[in-house]
C-alpha positions as CSV (number, residue, x, y, z in Angstrom):
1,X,61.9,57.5,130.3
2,X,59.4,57.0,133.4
3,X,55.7,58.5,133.7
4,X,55.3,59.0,137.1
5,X,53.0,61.6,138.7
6,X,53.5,60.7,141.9
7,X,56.3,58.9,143.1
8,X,59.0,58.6,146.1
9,X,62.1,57.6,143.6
10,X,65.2,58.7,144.4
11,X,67.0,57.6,141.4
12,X,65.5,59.1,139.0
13,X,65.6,63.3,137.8
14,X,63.2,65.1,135.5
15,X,63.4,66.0,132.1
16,X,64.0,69.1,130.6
17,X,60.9,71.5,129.9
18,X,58.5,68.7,131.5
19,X,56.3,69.2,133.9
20,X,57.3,68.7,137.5
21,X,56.7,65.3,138.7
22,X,55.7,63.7,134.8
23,X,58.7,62.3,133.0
24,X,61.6,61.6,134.2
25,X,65.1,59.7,133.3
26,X,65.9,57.1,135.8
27,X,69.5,56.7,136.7
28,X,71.9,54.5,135.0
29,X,69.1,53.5,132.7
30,X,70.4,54.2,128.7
31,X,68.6,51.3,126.9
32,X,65.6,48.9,127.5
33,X,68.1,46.1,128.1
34,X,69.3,48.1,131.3
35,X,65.3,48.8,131.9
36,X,64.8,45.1,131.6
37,X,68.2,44.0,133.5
38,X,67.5,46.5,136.4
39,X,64.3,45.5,137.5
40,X,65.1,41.8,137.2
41,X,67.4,42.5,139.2
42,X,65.1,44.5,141.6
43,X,62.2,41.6,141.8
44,X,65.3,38.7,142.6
45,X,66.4,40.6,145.8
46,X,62.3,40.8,146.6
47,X,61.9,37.5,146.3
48,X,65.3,36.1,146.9
C-alpha cells in the first residue's frame, strides 16, 4: 500500500472505498520483499 496525495505514477491503482488520490496498490508489489527488491532495483538504474 502507497500514501500518495499527489503523484504522477503510473503503476499503481487505488483502493477500494478510498479516497481518490490517497492509498493506492502499486503494481506487482504483494510483499515488502517485492517493496524492498523493486526499488533497489529502481535506485541501481539511477545511479548505474
Amino acid at each position: 500500500m502507497l500514501f500518495a496525495h499527489d503523484h504522477c505514477f503510473d503503476n499503481v491503482k487505488f483502493l477500494d472505498n478510498q479516497p481518490e488520490y490517497t492509498f493506492h496498490r502499486i503494481n506487482g508489489i504483494n510483499t515488502f520483499v517485492d517493496y524492498v527488491e523493486s526499488l533497489a532495483t529502481e535506485w541501481t538504474n539511477e545511479i548505474g
